[in-house]
DSSP file (Angstrom, degrees, kcal/mol; ACC not computed):
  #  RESIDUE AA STRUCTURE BP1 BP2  ACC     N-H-->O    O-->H-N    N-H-->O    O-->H-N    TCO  KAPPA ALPHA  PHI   PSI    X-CA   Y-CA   Z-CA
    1    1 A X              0   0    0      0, 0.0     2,-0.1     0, 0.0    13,-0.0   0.000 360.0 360.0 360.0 139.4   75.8   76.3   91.0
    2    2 A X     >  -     0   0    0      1,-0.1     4,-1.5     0, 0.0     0, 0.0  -0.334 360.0 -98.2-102.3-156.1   75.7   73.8   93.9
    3    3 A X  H  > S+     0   0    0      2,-0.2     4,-2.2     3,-0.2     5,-0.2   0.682 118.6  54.0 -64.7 -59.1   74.3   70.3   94.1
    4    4 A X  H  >>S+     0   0    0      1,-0.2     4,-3.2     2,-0.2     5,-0.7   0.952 112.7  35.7 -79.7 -26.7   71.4   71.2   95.6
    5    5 A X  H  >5S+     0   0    0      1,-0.2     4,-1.2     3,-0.2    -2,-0.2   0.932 115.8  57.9 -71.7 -36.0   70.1   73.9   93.2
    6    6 A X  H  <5S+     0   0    0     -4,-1.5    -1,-0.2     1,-0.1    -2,-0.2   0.752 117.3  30.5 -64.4 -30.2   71.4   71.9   90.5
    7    7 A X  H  <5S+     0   0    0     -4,-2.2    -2,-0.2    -3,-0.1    -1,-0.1   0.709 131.6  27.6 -74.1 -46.5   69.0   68.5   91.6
    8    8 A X  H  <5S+     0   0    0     -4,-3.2     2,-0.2    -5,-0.2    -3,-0.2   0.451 103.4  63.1-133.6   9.3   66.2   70.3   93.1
    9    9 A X  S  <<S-     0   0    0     -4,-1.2     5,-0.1    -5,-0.7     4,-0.0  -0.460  98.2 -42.3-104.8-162.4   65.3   73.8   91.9
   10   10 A X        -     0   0    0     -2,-0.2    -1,-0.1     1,-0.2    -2,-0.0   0.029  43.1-144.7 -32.9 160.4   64.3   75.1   88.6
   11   11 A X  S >> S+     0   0    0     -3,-0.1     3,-3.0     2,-0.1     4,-0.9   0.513  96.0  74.6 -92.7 -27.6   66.2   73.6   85.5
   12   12 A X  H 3> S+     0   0    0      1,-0.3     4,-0.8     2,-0.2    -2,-0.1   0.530  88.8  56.7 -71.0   6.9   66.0   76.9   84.0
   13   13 A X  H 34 S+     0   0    0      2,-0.2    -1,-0.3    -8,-0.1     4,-0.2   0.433  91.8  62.0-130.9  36.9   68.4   78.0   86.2
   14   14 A X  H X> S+     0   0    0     -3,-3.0     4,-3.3     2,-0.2     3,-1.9   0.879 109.8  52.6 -81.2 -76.7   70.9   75.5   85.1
   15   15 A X  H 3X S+     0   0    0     -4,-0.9     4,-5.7     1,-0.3    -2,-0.2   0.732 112.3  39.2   1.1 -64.0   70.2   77.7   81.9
   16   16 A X  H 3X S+     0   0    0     -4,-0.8     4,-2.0     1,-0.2    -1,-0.3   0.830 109.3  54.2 -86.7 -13.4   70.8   80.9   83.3
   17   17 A X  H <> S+     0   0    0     -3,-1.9     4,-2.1    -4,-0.2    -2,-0.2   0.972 116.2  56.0 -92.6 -57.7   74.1   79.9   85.7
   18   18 A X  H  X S+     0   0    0     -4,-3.3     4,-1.0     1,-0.2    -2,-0.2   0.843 108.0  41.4  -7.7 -73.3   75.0   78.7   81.8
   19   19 A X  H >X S+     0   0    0     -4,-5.7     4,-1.0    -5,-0.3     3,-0.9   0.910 112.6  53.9 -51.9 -63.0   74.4   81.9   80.3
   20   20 A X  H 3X S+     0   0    0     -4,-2.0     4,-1.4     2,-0.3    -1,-0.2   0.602 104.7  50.3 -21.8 -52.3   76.1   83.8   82.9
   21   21 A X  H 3X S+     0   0    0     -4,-2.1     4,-3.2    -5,-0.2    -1,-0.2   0.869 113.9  50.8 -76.9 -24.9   79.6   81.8   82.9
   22   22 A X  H <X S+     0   0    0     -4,-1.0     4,-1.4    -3,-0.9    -2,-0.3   0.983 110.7  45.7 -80.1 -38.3   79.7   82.3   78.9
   23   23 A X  H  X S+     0   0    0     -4,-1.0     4,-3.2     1,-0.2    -1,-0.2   0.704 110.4  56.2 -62.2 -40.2   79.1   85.8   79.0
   24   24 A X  H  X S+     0   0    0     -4,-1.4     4,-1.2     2,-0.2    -1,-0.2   0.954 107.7  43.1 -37.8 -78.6   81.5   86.1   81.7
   25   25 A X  H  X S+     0   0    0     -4,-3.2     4,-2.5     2,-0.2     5,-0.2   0.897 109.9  63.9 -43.9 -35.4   84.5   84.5   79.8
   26   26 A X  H >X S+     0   0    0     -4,-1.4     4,-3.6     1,-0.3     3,-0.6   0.963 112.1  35.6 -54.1 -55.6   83.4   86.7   76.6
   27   27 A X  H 3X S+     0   0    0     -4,-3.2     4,-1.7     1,-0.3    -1,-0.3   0.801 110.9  58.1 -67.9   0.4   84.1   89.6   78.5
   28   28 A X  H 3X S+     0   0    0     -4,-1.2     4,-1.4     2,-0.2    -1,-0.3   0.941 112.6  46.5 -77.6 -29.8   87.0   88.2   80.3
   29   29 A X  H <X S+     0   0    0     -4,-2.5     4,-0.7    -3,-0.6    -1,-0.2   0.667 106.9  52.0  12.9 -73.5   88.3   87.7   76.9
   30   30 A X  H >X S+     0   0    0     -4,-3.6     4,-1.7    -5,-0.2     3,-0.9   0.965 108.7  55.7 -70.1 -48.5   87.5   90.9   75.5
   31   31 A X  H 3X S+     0   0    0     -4,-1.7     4,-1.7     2,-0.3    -2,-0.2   0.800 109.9  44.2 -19.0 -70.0   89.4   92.4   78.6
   32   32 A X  H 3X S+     0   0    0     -4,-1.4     4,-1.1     1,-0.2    -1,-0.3   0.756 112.7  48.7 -57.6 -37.6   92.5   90.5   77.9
   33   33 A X  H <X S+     0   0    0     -3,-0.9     4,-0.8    -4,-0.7    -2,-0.3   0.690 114.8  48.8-107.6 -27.0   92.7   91.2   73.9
   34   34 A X  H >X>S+     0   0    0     -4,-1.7     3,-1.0     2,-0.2     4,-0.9   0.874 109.3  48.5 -73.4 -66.6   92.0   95.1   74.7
   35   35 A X  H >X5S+     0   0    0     -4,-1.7     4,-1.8    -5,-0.3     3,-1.0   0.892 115.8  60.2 -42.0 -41.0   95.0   95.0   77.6
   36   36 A X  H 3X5S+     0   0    0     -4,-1.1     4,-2.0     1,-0.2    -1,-0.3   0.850 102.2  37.8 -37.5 -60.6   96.3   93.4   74.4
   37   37 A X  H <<5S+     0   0    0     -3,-1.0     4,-0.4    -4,-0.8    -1,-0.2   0.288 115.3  56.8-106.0  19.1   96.1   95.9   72.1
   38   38 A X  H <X5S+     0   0    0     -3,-1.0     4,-1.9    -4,-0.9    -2,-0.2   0.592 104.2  55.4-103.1 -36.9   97.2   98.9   74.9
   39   39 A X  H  X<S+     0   0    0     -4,-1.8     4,-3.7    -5,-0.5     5,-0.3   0.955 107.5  48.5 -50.1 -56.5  100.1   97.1   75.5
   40   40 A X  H >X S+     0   0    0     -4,-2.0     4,-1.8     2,-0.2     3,-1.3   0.986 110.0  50.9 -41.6 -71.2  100.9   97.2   71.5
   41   41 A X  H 3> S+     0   0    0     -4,-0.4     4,-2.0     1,-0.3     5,-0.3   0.838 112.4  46.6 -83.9 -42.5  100.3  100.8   71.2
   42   42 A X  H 3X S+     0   0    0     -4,-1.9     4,-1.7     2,-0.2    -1,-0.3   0.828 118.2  40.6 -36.6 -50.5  102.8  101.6   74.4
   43   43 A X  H <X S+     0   0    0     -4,-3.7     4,-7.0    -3,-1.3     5,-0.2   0.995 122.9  44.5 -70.2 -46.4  105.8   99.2   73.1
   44   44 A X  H  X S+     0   0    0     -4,-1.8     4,-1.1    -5,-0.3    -2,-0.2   0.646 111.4  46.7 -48.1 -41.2  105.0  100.6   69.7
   45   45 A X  H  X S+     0   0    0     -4,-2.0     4,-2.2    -5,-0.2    -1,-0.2   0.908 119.3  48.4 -75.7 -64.7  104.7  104.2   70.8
   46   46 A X  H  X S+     0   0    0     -4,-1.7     4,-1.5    -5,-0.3     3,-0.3   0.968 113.6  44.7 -31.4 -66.4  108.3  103.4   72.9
   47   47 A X  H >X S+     0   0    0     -4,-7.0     3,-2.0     1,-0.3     4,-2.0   0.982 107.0  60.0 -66.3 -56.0  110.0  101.9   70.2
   48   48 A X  H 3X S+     0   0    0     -4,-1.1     4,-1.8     1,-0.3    -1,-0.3   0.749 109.9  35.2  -0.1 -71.1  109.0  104.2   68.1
   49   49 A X  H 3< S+     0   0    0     -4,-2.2    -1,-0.3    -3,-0.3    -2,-0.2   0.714 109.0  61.3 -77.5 -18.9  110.5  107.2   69.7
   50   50 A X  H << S+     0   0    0     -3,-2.0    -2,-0.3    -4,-1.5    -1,-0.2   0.830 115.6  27.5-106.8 -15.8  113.1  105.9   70.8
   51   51 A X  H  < S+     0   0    0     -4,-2.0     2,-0.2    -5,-0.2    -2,-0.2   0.388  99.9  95.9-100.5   6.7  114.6  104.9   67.7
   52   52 A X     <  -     0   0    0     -4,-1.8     0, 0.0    -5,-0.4     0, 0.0  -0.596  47.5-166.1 -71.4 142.5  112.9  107.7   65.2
   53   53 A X  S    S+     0   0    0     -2,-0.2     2,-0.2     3,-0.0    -1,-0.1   0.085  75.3  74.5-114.4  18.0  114.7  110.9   64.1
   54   54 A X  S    S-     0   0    0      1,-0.5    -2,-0.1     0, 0.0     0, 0.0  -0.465 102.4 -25.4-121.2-167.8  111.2  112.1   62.8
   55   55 A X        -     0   0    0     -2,-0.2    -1,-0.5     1,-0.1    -3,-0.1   0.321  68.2-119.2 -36.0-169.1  108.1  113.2   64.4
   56   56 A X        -     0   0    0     -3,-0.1    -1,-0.1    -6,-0.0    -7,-0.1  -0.416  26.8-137.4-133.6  63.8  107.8  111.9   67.9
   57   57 A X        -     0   0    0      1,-0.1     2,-0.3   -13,-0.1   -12,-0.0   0.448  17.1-158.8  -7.8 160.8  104.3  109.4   68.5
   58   58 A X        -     0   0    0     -9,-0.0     2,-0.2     0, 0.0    -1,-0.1  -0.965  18.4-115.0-145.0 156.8  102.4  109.9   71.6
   59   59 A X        -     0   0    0     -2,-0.3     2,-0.0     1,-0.1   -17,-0.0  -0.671  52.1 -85.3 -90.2 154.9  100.0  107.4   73.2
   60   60 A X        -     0   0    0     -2,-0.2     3,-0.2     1,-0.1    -1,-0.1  -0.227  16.6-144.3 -75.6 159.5   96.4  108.7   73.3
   61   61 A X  S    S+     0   0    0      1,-0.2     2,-0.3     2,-0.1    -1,-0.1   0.708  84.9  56.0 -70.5  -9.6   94.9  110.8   75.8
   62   62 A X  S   >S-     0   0    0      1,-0.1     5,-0.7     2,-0.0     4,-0.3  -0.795  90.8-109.3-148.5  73.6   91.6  109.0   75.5
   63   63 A X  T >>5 -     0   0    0     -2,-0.3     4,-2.3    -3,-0.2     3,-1.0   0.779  41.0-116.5  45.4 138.7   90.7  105.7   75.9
   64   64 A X  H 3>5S+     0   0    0      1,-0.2     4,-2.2     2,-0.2     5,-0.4   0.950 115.4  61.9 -85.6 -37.9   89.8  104.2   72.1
   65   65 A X  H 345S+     0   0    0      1,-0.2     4,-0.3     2,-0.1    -1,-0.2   0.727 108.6  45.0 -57.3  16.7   86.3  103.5   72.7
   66   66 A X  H X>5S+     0   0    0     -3,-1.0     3,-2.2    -4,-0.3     4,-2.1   0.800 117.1  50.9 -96.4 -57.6   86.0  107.6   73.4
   67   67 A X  H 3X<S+     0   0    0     -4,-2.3     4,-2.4    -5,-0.7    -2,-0.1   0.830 111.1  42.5 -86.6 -18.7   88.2  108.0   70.2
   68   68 A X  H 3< S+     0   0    0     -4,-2.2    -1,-0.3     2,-0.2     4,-0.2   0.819 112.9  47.5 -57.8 -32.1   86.2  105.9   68.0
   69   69 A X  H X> S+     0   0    0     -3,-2.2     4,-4.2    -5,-0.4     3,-0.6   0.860 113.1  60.1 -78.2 -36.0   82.3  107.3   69.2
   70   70 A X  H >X S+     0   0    0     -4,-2.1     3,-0.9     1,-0.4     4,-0.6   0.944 119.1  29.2 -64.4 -74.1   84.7  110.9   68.5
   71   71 A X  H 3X S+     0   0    0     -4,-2.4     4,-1.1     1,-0.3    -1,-0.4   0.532 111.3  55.6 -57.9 -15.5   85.0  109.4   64.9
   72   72 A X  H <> S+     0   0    0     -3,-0.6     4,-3.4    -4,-0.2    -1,-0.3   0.840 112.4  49.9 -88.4 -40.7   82.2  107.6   64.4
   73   73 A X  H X< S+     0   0    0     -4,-4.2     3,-4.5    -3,-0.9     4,-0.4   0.850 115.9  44.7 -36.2 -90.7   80.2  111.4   65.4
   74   74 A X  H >X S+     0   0    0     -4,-0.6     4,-3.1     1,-0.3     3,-1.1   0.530 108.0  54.9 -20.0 -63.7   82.5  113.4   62.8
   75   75 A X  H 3X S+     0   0    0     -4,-1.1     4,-2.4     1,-0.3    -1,-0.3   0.874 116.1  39.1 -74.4 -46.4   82.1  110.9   60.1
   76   76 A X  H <X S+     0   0    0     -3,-4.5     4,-1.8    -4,-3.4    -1,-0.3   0.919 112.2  55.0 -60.8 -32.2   78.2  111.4   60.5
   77   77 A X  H <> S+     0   0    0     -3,-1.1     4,-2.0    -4,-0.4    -2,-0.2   0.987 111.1  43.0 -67.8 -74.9   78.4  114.8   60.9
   78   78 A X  H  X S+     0   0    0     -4,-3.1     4,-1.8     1,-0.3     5,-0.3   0.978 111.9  53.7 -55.2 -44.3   80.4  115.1   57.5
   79   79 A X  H  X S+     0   0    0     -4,-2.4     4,-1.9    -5,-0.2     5,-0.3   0.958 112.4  52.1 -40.1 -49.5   77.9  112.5   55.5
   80   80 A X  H  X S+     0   0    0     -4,-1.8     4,-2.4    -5,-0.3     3,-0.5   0.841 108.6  40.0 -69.9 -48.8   75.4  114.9   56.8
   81   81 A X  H  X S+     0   0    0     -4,-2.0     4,-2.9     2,-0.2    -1,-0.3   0.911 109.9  68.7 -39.6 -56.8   76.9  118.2   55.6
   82   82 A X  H  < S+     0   0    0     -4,-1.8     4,-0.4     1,-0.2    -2,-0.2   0.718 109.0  36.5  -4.3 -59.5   77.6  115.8   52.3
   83   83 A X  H >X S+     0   0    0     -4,-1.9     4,-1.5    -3,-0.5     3,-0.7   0.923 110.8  52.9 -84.7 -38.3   73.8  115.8   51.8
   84   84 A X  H 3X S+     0   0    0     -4,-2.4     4,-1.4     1,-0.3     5,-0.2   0.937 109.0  48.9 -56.2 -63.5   72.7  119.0   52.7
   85   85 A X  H 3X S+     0   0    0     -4,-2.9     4,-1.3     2,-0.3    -1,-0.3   0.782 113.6  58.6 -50.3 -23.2   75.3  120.6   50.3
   86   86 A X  H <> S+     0   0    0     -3,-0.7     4,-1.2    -4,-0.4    -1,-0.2   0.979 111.5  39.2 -38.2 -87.1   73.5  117.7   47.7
   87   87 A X  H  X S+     0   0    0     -4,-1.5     4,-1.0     2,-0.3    -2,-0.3   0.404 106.8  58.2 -72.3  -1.9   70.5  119.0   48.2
   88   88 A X  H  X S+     0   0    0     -4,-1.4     4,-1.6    -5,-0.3     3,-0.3   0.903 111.1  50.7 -45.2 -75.8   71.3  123.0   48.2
   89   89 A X  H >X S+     0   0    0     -4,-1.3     4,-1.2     1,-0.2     3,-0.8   0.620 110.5  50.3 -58.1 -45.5   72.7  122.3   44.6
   90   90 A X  H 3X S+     0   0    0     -4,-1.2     4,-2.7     2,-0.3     5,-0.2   0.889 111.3  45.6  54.3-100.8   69.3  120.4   43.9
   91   91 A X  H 3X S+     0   0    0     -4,-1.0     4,-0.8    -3,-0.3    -1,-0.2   0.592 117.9  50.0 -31.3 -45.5   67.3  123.3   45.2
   92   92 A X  H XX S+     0   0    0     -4,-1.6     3,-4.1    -3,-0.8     4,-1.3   0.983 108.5  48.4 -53.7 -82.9   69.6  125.6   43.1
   93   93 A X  H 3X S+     0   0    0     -4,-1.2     4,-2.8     1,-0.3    -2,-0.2   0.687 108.6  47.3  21.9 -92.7   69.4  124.1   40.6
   94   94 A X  H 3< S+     0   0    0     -4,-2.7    -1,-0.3     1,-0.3    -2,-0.2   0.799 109.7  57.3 -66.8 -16.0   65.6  123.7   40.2
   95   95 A X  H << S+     0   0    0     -3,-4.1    -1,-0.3    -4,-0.8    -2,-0.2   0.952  98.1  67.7 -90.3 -35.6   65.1  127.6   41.1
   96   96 A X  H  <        0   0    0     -4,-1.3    -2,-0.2     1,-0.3    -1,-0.2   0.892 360.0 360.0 -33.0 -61.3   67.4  128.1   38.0
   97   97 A X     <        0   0    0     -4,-2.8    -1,-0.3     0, 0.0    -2,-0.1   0.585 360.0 360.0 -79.0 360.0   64.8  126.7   35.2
């Protein structure tokens, strides 16, 4: 923001050049602490192999926010089977008496 926008325009876009820089850092942040935690799963994946005589780790094919939405589906999917099979045995049930 320069001098002059900061002196003689809006103040509300003191506000938004605000907003803007924090949001900025978050994600540079998040960005950093993700790079973070790909770095982990590489040494980890590395070390791993290279001093195990058992299975053999692999890094994922897939990015985690893919493998999380994967899992976060499945896991609805099965609650959802969960109920229907609920309510079948219900339904049984009640046609029983």
């Amino acid at each position: 923001m320069s001098q002059d926008e900061f002196w003689k325009k809006d103040p509300d876009l003191f506000w938004a050049y605000r907003f803007s820089y924090f949001n900025k850092r978050k994600e540079e942040d998040y960005n950093a602490w993700n790079q973070g935690r790909y770095m982990l799963h590489a040494l980890t994946v590395a070390l791993s192999n290279a001093f195990s005589k058992n299975k053999k780790l692999e890094y994922p094919s897939v990015p985690y926010w893919e493998q999380s939405k994967e899992q976060h589906v499945s896991s609805l999917q099965e609650r959802l089977l969960q109920r229907v099979q609920q309510v079948q045995e219900v339904m049984r049930s009640k046609n029983e008496e």
